[in-house]
KOLMI-28945 format. One record per residue (C-alpha): residue in three letters; residue number from 1; x, y, z. Coordinates in Angstrom, 1 decimal, padded with zeros to 4 digits. Layout:
<pts>
(ala; NUM; (X; Y; Z))
...
</pts>
This chain:
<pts>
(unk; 1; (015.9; -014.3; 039.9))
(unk; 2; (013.7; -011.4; 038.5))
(unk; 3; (010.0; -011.3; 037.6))
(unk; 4; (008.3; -011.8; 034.2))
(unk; 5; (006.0; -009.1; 033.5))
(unk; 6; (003.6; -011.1; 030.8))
(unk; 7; (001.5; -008.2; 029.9))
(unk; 8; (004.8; -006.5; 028.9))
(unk; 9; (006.1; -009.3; 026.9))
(unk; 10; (003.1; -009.5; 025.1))
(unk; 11; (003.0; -006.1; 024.2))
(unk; 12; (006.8; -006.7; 022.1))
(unk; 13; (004.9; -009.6; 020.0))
(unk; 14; (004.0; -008.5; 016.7))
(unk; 15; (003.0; -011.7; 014.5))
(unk; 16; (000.8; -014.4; 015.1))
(unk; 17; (001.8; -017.9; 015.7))
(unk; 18; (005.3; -016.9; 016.7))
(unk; 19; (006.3; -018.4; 019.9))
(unk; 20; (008.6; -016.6; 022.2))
(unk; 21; (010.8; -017.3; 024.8))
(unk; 22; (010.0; -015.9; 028.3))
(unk; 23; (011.7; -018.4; 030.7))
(unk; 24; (013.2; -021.8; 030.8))
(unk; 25; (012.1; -024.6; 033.5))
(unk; 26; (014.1; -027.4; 033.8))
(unk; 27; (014.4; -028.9; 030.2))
(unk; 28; (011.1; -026.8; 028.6))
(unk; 29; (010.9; -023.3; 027.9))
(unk; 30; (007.9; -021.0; 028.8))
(unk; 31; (006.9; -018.9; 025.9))
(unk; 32; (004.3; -016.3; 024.9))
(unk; 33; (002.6; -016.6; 021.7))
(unk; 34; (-000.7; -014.7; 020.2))
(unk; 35; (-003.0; -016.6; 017.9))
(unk; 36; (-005.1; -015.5; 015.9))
(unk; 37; (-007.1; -017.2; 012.5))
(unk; 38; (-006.3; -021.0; 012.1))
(unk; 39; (-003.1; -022.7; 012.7))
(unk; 40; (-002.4; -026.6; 011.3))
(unk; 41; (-002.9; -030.0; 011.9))
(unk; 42; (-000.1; -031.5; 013.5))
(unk; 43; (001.0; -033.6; 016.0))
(unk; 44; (004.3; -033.8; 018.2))
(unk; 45; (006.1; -037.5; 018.7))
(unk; 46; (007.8; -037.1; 021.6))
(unk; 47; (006.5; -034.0; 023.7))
(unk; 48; (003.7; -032.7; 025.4))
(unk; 49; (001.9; -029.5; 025.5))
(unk; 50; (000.7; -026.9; 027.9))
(unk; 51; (-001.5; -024.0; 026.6))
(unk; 52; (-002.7; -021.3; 029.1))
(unk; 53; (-004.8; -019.0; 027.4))
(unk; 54; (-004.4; -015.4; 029.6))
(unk; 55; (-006.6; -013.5; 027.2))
(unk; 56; (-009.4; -014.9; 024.9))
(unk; 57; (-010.4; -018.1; 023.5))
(unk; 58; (-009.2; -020.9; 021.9))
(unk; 59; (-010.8; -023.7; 020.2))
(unk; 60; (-008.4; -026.8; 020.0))
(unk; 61; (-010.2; -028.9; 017.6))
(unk; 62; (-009.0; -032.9; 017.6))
(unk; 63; (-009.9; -035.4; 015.1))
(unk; 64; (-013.3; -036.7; 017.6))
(unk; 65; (-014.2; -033.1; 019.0))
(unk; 66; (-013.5; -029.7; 020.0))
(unk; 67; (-012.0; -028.2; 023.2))
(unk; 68; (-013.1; -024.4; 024.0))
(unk; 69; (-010.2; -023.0; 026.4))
(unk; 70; (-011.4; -020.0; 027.9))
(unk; 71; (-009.4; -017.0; 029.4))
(unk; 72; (-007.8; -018.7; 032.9))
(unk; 73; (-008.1; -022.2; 031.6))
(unk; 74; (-005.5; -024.7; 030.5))
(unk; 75; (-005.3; -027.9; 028.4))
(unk; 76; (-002.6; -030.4; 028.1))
(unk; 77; (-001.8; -031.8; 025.0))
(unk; 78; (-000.3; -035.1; 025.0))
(unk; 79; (002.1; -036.1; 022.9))
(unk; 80; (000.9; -038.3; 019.6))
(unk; 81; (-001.8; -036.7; 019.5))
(unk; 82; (-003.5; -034.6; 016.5))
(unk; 83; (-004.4; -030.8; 016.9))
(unk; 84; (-005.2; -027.7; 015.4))
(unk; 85; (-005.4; -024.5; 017.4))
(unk; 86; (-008.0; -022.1; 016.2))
(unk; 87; (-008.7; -018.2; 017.5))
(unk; 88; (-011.4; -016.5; 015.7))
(unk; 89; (-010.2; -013.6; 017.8))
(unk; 90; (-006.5; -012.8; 019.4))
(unk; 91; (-005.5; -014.9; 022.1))
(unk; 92; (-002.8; -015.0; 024.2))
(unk; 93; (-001.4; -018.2; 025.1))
(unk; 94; (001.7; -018.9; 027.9))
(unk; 95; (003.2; -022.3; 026.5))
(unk; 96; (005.4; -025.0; 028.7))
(unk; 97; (007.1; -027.5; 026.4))
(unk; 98; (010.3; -029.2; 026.5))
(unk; 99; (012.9; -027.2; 024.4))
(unk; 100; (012.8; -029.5; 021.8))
(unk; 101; (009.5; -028.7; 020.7))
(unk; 102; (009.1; -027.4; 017.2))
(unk; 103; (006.0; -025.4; 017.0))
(unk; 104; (004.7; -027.0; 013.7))
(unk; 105; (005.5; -030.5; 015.1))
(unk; 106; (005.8; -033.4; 012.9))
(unk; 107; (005.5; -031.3; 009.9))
(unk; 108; (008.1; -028.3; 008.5))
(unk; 109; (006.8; -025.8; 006.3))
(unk; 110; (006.6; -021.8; 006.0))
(unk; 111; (004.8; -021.7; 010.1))
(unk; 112; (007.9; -023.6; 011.4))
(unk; 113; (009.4; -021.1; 013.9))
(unk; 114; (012.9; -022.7; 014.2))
(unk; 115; (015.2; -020.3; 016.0))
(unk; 116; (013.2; -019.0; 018.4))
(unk; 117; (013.6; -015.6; 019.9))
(unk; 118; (014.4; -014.9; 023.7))
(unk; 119; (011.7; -011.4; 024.7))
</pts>
């Protein structure tokens, strides 16, 4: 058992919308991730999503509305459902998802982070 420094691992991220791994939890992994610009719709069938947004702000726009998570808030995605995280600045996000989660979702194309790396 050792400690995560997060601002550390954040500092060794150097593209956008690239999940790492920080940590695993039971069946999900925690990962880091910086966001910046738009990302795409998509939606995940059988998992849930937890973004904690340590640094910025995310807008997490749905098909009915908009959902502004500000620096020390969190939002739950549930699964099925349609998303697209924006960041019209960087943001730093601390994800829980089960390890099957596929950051593109339902959809594979050139933002599908398959193998992800360990940090």
């Amino acid at each position: 058992m050792e400690t995560v420094n997060l601002s550390q691992k954040f500092g060794l991220v150097r593209d956008y919308w690239s999940p790492k791994i920080v940590g695993e939890l039971n069946d999900s992994y925690v990962k880091v991730v910086k966001l910046k610009g738009e990302f795409i719709w998509h939606h995940h069938e059988q998992e849930d999503e937890l973004f904690l947004v340590l640094k910025g702000t995310l807008r997490m726009r749905f098909r009915d509305r908009d959902v502004e998570v500000q620096e020390g808030e969190m939002l739950i995605v549930p699964r099925g459902v349609e998303h697209l995280p924006v960041a019209a600045e960087e943001v730093h996000v601390l994800l829980v998802e089960p390890k099957s989660t596929l950051n593109t979702g339902n959809l594979r194309n050139e933002r599908t982070v398959a193998e992800l790396e360990r940090l």
